[in-house]
Biopython code that builds the backbone (N, CA, C, O; Angstrom):
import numpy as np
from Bio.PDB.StructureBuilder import StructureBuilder

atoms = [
    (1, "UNK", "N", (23.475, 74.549, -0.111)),
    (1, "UNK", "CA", (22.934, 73.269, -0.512)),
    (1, "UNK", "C", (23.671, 72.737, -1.730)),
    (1, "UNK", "O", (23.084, 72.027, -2.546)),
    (2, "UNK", "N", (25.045, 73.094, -1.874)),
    (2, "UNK", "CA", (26.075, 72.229, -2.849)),
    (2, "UNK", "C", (26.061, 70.990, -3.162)),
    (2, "UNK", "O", (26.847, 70.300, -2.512)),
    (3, "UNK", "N", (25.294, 70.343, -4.115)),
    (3, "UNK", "CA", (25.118, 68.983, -4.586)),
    (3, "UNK", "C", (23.698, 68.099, -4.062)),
    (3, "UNK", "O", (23.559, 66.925, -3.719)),
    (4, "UNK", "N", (22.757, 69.217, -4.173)),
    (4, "UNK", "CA", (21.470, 68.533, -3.327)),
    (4, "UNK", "C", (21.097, 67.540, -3.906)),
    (4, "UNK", "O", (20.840, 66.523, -3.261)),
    (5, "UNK", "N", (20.991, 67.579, -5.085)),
    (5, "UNK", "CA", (20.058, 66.835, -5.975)),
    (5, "UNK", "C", (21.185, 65.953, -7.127)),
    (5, "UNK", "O", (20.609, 65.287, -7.987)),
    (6, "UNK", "N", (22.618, 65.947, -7.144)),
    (6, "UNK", "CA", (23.762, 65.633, -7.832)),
    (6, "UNK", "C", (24.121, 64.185, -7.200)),
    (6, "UNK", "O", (23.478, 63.617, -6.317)),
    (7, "UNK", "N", (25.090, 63.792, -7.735)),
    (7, "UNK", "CA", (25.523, 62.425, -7.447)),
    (7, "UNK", "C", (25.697, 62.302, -6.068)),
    (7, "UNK", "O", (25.702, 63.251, -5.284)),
    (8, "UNK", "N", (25.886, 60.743, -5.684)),
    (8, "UNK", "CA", (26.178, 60.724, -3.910)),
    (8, "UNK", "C", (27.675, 60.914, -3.944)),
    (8, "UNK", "O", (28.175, 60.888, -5.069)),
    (9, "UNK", "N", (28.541, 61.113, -2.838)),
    (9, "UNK", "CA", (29.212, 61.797, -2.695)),
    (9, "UNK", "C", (30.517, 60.772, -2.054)),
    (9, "UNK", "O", (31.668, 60.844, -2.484)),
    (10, "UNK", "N", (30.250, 60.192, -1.378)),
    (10, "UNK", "CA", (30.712, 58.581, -0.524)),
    (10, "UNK", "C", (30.916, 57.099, -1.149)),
    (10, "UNK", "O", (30.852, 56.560, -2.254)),
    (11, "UNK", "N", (31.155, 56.804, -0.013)),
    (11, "UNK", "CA", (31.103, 55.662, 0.010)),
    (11, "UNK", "C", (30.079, 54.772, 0.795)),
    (11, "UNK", "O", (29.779, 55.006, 1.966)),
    (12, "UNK", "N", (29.367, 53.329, -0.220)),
    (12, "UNK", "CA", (28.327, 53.018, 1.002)),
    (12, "UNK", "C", (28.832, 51.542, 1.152)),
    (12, "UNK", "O", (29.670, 51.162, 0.334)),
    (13, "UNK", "N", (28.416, 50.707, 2.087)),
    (13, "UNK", "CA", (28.160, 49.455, 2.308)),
    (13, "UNK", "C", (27.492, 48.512, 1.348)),
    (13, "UNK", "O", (26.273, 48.675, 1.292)),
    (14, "UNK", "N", (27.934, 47.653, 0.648)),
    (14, "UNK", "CA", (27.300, 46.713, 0.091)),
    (14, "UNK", "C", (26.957, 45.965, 0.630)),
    (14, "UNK", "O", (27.866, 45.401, 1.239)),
    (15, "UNK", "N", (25.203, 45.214, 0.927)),
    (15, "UNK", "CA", (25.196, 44.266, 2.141)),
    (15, "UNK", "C", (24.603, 43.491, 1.416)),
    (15, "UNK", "O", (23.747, 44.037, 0.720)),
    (16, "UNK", "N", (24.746, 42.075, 1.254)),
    (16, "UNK", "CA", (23.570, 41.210, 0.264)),
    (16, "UNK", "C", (22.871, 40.596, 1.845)),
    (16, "UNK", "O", (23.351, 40.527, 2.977)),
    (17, "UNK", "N", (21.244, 40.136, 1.147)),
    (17, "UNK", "CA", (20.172, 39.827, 2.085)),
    (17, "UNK", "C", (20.709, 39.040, 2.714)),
    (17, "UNK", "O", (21.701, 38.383, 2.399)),
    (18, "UNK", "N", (19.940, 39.012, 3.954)),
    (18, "UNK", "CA", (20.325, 37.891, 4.869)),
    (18, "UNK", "C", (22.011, 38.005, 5.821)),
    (18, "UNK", "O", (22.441, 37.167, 6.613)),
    (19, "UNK", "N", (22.674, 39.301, 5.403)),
    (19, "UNK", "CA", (24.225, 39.273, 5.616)),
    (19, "UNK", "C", (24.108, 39.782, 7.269)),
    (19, "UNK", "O", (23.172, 40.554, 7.474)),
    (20, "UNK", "N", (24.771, 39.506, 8.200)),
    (20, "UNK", "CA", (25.110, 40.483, 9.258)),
    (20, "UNK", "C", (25.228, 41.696, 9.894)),
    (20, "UNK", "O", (26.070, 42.234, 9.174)),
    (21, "UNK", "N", (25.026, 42.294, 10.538)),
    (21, "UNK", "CA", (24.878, 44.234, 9.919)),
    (21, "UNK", "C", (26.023, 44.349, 11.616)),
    (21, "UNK", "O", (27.252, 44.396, 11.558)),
    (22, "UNK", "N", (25.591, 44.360, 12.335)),
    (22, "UNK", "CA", (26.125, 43.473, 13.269)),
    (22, "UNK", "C", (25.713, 43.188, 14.758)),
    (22, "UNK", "O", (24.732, 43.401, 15.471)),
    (23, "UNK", "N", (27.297, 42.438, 14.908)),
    (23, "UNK", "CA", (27.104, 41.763, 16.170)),
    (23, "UNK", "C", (27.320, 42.153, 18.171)),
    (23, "UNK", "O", (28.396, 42.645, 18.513)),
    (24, "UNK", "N", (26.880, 42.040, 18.616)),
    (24, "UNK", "CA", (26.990, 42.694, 19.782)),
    (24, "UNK", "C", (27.172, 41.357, 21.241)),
    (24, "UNK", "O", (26.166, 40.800, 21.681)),
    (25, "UNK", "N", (28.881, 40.985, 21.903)),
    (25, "UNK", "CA", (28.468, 40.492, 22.803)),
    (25, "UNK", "C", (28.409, 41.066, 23.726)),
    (25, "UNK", "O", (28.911, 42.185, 23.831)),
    (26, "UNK", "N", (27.651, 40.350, 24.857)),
    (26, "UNK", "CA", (27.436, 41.187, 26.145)),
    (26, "UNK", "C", (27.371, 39.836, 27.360)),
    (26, "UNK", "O", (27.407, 38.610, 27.248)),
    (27, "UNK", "N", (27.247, 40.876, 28.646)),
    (27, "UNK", "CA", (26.772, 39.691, 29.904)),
    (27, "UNK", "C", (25.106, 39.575, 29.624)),
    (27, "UNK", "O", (24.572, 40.348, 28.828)),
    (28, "UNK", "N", (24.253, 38.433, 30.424)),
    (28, "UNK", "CA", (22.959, 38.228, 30.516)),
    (28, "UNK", "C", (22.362, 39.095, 30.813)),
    (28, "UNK", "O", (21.331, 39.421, 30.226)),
    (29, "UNK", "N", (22.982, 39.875, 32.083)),
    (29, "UNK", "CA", (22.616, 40.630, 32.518)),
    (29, "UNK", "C", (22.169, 41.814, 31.573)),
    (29, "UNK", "O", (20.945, 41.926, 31.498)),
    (30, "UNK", "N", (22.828, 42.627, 30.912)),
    (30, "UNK", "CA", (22.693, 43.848, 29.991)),
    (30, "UNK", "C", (22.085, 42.863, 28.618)),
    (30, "UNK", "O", (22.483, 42.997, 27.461)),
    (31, "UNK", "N", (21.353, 42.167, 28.938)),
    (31, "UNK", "CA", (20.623, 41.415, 27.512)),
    (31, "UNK", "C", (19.324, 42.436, 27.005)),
    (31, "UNK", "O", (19.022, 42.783, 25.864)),
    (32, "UNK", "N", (18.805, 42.708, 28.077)),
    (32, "UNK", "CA", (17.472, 43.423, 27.847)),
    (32, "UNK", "C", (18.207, 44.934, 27.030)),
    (32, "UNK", "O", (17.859, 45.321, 25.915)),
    (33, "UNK", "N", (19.047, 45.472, 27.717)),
    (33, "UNK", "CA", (19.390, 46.919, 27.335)),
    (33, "UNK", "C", (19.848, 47.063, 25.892)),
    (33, "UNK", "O", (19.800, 47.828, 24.929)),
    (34, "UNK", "N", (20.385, 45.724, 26.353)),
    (34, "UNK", "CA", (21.568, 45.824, 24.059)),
    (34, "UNK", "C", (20.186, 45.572, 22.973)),
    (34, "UNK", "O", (20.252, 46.054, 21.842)),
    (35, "UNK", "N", (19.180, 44.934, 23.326)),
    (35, "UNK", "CA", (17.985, 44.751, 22.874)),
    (35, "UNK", "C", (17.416, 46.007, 22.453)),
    (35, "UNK", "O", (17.434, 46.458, 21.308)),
    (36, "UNK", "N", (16.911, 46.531, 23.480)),
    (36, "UNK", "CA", (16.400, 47.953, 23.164)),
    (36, "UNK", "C", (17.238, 48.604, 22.883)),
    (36, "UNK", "O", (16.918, 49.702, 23.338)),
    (37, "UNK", "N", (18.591, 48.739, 22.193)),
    (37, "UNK", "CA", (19.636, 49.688, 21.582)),
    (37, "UNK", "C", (19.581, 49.237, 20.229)),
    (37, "UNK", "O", (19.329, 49.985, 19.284)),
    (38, "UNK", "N", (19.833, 47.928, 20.129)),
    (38, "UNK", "CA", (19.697, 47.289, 18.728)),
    (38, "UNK", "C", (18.142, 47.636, 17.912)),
    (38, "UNK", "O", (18.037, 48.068, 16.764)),
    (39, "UNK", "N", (17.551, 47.467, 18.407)),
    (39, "UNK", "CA", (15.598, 48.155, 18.223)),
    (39, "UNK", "C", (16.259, 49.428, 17.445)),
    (39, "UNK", "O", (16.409, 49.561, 16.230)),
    (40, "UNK", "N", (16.587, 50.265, 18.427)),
    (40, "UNK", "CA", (16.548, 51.929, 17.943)),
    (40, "UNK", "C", (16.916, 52.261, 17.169)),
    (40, "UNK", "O", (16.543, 53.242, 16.526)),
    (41, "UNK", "N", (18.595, 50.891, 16.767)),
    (41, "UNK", "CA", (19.312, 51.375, 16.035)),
    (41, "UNK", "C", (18.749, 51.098, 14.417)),
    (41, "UNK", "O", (18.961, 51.852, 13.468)),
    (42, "UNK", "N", (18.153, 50.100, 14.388)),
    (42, "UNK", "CA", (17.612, 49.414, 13.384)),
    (42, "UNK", "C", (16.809, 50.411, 12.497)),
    (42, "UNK", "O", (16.757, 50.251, 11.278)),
    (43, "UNK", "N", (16.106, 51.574, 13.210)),
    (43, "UNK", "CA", (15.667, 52.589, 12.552)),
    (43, "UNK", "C", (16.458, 53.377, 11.427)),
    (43, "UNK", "O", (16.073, 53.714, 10.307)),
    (44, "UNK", "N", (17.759, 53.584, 12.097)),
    (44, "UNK", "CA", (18.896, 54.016, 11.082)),
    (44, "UNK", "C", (18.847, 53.532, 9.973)),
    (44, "UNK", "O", (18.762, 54.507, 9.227)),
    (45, "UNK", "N", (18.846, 52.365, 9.195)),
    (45, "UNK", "CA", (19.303, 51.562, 8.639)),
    (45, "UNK", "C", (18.092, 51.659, 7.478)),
    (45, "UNK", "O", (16.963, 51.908, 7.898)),
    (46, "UNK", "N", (18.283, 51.472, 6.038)),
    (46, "UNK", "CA", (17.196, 51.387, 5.390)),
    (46, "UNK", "C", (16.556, 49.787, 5.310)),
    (46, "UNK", "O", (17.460, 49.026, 5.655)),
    (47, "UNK", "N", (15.842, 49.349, 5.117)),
    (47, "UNK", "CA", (14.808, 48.155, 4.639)),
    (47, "UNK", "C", (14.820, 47.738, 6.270)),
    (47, "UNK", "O", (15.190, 48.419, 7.227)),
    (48, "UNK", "N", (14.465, 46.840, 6.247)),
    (48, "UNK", "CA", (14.026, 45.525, 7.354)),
    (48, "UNK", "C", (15.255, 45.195, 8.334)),
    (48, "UNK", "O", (16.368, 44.974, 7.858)),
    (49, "UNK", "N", (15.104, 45.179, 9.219)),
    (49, "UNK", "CA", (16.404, 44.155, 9.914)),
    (49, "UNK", "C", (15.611, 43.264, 10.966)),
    (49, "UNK", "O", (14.472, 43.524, 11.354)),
    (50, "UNK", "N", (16.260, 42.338, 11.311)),
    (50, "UNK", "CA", (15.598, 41.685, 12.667)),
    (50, "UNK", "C", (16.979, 41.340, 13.492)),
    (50, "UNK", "O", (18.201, 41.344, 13.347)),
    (51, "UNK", "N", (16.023, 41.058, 14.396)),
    (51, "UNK", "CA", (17.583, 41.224, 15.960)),
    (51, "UNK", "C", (17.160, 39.376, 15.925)),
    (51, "UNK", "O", (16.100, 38.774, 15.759)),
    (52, "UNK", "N", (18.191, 39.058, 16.103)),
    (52, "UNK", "CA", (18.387, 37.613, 16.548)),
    (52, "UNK", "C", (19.233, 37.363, 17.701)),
    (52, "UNK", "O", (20.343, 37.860, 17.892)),
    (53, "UNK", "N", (18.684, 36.642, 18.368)),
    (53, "UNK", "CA", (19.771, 36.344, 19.909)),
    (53, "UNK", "C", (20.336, 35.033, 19.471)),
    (53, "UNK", "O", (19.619, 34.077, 19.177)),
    (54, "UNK", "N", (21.455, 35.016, 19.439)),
    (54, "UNK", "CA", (22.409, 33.326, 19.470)),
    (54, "UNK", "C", (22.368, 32.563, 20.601)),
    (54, "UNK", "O", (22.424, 32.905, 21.782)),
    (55, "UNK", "N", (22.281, 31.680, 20.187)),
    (55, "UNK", "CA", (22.148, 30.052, 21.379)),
    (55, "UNK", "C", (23.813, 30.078, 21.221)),
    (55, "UNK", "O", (24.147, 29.471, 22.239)),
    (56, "UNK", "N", (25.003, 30.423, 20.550)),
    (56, "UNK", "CA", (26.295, 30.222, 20.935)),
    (56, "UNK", "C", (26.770, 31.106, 22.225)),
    (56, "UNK", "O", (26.131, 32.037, 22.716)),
    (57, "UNK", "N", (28.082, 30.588, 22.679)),
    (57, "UNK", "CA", (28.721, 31.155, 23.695)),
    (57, "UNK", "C", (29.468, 32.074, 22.817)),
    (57, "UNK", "O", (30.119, 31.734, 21.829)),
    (58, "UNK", "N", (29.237, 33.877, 23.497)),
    (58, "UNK", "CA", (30.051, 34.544, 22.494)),
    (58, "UNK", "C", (30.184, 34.797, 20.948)),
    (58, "UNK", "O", (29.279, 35.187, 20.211)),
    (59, "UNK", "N", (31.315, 34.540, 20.636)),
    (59, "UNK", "CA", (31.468, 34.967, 19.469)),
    (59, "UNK", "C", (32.578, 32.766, 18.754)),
    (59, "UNK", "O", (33.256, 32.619, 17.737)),
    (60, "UNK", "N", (32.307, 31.885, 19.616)),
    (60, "UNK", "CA", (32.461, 30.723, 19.205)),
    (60, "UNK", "C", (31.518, 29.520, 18.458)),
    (60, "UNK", "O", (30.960, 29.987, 17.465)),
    (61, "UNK", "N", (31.355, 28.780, 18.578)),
    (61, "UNK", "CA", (30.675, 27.870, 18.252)),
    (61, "UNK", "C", (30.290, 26.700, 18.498)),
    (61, "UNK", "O", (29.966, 25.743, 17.795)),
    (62, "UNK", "N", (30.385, 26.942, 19.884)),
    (62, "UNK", "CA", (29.950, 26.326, 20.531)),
    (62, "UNK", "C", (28.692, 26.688, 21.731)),
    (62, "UNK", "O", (28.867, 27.711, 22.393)),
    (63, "UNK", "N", (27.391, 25.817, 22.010)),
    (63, "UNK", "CA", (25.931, 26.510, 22.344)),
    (63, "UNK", "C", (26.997, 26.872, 24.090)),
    (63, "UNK", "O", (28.151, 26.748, 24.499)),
    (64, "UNK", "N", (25.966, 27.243, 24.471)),
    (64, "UNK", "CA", (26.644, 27.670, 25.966)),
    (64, "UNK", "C", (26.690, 26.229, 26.694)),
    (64, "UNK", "O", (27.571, 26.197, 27.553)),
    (65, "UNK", "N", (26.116, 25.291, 26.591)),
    (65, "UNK", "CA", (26.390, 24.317, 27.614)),
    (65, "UNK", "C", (27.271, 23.405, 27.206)),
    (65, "UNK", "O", (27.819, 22.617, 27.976)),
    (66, "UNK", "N", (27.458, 23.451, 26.014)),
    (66, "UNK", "CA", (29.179, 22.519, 25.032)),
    (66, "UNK", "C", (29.760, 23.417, 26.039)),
    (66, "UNK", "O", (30.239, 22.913, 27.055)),
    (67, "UNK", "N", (29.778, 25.088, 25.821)),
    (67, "UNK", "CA", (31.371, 25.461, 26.354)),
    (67, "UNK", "C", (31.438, 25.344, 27.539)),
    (67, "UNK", "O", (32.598, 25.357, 27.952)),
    (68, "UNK", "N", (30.487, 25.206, 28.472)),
    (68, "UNK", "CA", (30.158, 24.850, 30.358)),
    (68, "UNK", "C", (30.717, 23.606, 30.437)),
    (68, "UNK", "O", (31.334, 23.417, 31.486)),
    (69, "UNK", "N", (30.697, 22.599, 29.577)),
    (69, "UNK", "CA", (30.919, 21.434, 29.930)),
    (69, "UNK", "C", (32.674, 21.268, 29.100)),
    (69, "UNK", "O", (33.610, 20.633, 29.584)),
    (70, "UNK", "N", (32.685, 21.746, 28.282)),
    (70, "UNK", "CA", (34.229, 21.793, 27.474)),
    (70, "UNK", "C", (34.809, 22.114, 28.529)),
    (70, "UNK", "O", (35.583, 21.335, 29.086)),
    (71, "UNK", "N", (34.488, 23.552, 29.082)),
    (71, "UNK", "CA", (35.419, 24.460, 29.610)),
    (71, "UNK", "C", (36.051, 23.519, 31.176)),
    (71, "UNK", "O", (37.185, 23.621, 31.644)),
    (72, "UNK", "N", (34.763, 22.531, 31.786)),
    (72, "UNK", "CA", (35.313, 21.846, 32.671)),
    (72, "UNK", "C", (35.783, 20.866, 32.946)),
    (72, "UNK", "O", (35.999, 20.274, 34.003)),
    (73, "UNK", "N", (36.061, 20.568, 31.273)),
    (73, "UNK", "CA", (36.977, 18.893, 31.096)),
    (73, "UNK", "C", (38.093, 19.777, 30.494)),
    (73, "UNK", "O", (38.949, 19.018, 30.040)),
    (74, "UNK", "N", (38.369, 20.815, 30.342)),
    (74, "UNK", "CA", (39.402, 21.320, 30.163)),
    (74, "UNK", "C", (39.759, 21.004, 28.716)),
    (74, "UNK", "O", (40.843, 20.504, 28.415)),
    (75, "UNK", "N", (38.730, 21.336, 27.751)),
    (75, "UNK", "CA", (38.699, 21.210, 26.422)),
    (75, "UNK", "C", (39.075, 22.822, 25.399)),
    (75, "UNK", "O", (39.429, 23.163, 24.270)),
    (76, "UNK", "N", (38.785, 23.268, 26.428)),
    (76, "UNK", "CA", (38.817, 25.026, 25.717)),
    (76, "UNK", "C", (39.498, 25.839, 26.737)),
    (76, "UNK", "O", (39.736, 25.412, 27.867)),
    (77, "UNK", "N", (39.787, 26.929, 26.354)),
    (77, "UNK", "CA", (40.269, 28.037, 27.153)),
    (77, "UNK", "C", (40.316, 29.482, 26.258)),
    (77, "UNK", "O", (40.693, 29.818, 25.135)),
    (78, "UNK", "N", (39.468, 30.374, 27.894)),
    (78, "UNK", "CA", (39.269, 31.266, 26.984)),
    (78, "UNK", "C", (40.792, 32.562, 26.457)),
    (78, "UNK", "O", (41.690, 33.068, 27.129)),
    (79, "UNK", "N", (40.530, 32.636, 25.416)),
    (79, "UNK", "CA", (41.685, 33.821, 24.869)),
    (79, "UNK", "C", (40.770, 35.003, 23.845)),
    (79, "UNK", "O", (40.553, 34.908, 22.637)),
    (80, "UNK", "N", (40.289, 36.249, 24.918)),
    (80, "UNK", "CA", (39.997, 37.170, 24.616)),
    (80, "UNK", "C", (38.669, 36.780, 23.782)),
    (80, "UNK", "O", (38.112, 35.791, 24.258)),
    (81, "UNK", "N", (38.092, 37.282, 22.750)),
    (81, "UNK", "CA", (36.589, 37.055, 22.443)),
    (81, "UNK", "C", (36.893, 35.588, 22.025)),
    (81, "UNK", "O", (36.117, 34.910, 22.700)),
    (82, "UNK", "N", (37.532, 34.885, 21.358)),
    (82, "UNK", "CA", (37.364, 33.761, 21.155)),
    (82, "UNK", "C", (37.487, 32.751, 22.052)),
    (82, "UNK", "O", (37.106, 33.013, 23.193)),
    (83, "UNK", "N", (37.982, 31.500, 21.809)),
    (83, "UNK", "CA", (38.303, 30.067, 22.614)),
    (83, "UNK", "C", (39.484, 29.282, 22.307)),
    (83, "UNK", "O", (39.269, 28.883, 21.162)),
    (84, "UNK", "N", (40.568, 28.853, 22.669)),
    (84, "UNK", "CA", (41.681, 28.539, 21.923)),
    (84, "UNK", "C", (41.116, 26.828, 22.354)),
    (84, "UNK", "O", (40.968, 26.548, 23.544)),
    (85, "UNK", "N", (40.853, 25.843, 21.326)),
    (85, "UNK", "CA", (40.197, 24.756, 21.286)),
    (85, "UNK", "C", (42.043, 23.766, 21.614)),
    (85, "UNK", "O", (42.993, 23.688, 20.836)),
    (86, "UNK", "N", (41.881, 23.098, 23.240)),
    (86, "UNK", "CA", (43.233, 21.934, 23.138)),
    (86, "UNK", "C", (42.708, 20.532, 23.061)),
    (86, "UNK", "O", (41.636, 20.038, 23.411)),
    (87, "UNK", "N", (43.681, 20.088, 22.550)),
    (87, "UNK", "CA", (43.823, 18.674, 21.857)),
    (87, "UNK", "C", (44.691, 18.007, 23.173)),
    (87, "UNK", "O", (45.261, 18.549, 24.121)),
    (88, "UNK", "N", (44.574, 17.029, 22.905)),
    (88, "UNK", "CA", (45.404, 16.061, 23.659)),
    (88, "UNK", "C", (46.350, 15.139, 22.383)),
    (88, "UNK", "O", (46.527, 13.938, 22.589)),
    (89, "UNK", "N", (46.731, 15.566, 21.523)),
    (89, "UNK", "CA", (47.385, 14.897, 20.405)),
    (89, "UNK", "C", (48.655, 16.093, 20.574)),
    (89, "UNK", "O", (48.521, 17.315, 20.636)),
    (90, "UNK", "N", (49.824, 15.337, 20.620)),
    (90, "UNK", "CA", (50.984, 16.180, 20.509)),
    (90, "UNK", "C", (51.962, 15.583, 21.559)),
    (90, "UNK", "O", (51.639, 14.605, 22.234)),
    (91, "UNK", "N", (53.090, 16.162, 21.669)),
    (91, "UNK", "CA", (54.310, 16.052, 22.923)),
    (91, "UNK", "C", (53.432, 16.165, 24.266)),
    (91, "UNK", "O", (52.444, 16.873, 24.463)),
    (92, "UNK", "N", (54.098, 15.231, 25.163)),
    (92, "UNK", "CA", (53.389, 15.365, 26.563)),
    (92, "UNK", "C", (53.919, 16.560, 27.363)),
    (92, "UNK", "O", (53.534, 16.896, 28.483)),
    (93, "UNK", "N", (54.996, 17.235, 26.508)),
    (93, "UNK", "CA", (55.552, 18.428, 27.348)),
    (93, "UNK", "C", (54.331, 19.574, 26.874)),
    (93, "UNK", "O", (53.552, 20.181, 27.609)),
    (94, "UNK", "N", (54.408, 19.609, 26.020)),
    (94, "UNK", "CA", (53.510, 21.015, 25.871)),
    (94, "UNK", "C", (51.971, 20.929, 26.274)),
    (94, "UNK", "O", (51.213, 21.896, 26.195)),
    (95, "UNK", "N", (51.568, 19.579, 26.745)),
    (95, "UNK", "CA", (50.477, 19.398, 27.384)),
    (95, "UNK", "C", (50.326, 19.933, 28.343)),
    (95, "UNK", "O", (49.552, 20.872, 28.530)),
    (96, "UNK", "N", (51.291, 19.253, 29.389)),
    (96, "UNK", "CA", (51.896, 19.764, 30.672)),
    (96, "UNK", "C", (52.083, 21.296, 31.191)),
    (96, "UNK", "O", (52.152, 21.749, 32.333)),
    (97, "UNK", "N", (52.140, 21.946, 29.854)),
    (97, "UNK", "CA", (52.485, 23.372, 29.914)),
    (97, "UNK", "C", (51.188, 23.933, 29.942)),
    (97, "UNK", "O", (50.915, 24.523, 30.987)),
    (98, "UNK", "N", (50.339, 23.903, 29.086)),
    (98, "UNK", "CA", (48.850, 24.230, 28.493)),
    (98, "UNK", "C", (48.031, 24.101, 29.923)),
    (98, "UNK", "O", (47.235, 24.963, 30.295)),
    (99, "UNK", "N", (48.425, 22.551, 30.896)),
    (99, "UNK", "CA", (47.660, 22.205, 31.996)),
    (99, "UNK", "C", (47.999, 23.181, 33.276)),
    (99, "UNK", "O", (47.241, 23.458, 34.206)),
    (100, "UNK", "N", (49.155, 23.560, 33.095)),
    (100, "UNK", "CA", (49.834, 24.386, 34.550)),
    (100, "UNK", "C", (49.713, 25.965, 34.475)),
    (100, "UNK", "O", (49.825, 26.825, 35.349)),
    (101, "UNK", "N", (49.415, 26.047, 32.960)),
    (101, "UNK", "CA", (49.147, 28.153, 32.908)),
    (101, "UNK", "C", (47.368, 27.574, 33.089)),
    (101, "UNK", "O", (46.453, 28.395, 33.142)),
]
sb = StructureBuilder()
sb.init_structure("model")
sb.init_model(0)
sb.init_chain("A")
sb.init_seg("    ")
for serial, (resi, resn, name, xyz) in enumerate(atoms, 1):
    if name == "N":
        sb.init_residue(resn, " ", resi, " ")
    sb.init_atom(name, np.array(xyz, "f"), 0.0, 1.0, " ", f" {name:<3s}", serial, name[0])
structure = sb.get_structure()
């Protein structure tokens, strides 16, 4: 029992209130399961946490029916967890390019 009662030993997390602890995306489907994982996990953790579900798509910022409706005027495209947001301001070549990949 080397250092039972002696200084801590680590390193910890500084979290100020209200901060993120974190985030988890998933399909709809596995909504219920990440729920009851996030629950359990919350025990770990000292003080309070609460689980919040986001009205955004993912990890963007946009609610899910901006990106349903972006995504089919061809306003966004997805690139890996994020959204690469296109413009129509620029050369008509690299438009052209953006439209055909």
């Amino acid at each position: 029992m080397r250092g039972a009662f002696g200084k801590p030993y680590s390193t910890a997390a500084r979290v100020n209130i209200g901060q993120v602890l974190l985030s988890v995306r998933t399909k709809d489907s596995n909504k219920a399961v990440v729920i009851e994982a996030l629950r359990r996990c919350k025990y770990k953790f000292p003080g309070r946490q609460k689980i919040i579900v986001s009205k955004k798509w993912g990890f963007t910022k946009l609610t899910r029916q901006e990106y349903v409706e972006a995504r089919a005027n061809g306003l966004v495209k997805p690139d890996g967890c994020h959204v690469k947001y296109l413009n129509t301001n620029g050369p008509l070549a690299n438009h052209l390019k953006e439209l055909a990949a």
